[in-house]
N, C-alpha and C positions, 0 to 999 in steps of 0.2 A: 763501413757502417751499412746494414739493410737500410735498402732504399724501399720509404711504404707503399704499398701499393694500393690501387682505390678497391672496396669492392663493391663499385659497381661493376667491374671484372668478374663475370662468372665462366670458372674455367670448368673443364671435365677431368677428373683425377682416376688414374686409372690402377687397380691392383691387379690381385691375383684372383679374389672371390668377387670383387663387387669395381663397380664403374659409380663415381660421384660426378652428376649433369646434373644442368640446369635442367627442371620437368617441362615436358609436353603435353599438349593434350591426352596423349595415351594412356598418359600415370593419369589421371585423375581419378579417375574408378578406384585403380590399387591404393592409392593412398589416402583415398576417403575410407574405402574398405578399412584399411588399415589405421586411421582415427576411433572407429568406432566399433575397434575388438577391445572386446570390455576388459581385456586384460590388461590394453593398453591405455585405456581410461582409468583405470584404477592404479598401476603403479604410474602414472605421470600427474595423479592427484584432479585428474580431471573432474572427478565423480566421489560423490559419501557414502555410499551403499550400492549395493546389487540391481535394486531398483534403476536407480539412476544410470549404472552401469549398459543394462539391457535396454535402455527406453530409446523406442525407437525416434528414429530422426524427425526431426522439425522440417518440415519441407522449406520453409525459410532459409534456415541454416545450410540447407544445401547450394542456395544459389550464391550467399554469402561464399562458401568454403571455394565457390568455384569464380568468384572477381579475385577473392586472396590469392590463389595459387596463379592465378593469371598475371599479378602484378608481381609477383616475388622477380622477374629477370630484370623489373626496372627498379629494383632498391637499390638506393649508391652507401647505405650504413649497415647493411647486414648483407650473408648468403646462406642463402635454401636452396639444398640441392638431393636430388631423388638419389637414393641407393637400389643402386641395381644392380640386380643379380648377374653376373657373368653368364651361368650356364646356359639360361636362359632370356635372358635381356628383360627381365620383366620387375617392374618397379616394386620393392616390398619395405620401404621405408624412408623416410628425411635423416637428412644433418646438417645441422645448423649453427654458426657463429652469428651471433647478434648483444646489441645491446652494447652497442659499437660507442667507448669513448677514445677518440683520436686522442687529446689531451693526455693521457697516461696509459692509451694505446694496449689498454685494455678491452675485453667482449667476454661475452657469455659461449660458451655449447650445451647445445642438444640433441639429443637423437633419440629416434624412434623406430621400431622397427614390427611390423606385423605379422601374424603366424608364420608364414612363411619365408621370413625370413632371420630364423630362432634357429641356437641350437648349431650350429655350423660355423660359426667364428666369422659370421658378415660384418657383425657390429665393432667387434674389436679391428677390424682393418677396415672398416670406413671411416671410425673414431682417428682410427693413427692416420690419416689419407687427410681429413680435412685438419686435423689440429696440425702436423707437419705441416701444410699447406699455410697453416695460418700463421705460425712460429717464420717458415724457410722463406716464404713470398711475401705477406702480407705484413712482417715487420712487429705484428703483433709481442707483448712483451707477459702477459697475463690473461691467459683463458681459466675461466670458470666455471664452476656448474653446482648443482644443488640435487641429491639425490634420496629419496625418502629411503628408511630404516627399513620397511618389506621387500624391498626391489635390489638385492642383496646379489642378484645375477649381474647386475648394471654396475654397483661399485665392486663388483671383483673385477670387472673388464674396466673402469676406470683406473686400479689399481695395475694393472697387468699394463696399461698403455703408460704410467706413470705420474697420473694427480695423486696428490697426496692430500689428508685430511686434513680443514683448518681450522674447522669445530664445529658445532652443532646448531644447526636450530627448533630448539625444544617445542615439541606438540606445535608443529606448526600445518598440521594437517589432520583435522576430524575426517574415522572413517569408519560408517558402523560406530559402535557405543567407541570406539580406542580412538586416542591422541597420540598421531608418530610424529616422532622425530625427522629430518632433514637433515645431512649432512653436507655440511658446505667441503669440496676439493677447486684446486688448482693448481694449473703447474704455468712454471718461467719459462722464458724464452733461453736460460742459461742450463734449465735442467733438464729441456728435452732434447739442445744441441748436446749438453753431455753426456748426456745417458743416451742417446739415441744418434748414433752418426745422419747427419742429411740424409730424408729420405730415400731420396733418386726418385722423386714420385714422376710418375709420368702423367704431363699435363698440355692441355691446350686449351686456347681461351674460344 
């Protein structure tokens, strides 16, 4: 039987394109940057319009964004961890399991990923990096996620890594005059041990 693991464990997962760490000071810049590219405000439902999209930052929100990322390595019910780019060591986006019920040993994913780091197959091998991670160590038995109907780049890579659709959630996002749709995926702990042998992801804590 998988033994669960806590996570307040944050380990570093390492591929071929990209390293998952806990973040440092150093990422903070990159992945603020990378909050508030309107591309990435708009397919993760952040923002309703272009408006909203471009408006520049609350200088408030900035001090906010910087006690949140500072606290993420003390969560013991979720892990936020930077994606970083191999070639360059340089932060270009999060992934994230949260919304952690031990009881049925269920959680959410997420991920985001900023210009720079599009377009090169970062996101589909940090996607497999942490959900192996979650499924192979953490005992996890059902992860999760919700993806809007425009952002049709994100569920071909969640298909490619192996959630499967498990319906909809209708016009659950105004944006501009239109109402999109959500799609709810997830995948077992049974079906990415079967379709996907054990990682071999390489990890330290």
């Amino acid at each position: 039987m998988t033994q669960l693991a806590d996570f307040s464990v944050k380990p570093v997962l390492t591929g071929r394109k990209v390293q998952l760490r806990p973040f440092v000071d150093a990422d903070l810049d990159a992945i603020r940057a990378a909050l508030r590219d309107p591309e990435v405000r708009r397919l993760t439902g952040s923002v309703h319009d272009e408006a909203e999209a471009f408006a520049p930052e609350d200088p408030a929100e900035a001090a906010k964004f910087r006690d949140w990322y500072a606290g993420r390595a003390a969560q013991r019910d979720r892990l936020d961890l930077a994606v970083v780019d191999t070639i360059d060591s340089r932060c270009v986006g999060e992934a994230v399991l949260n919304q952690w019920d031990p009881a049925n040993r269920s959680c959410n994913f997420r991920i985001l990923l900023g210009p720079a780091g599009r377009g090169r197959g970062l996101g589909t091998e940090a996607t497999r990096l942490i959900v192996g991670y979650g499924f192979e160590r953490l005992g996890v038995h059902r992860i999760a996620l919700e993806v809007y109907a425009f952002n049709r780049r994100a569920h071909r890579v969640y298909e490619k890594v192996g959630f499967r659709e498990e319906g909809v959630l209708r016009q659950s996002l105004r944006y501009r005059d239109e109402w999109i749709d959500a799609t709810v995926m997830s995948m077992l702990a049974h079906e990415w041990l079967g379709d996907h042998r054990p990682s071999d992801l390489r990890h330290t804590v």
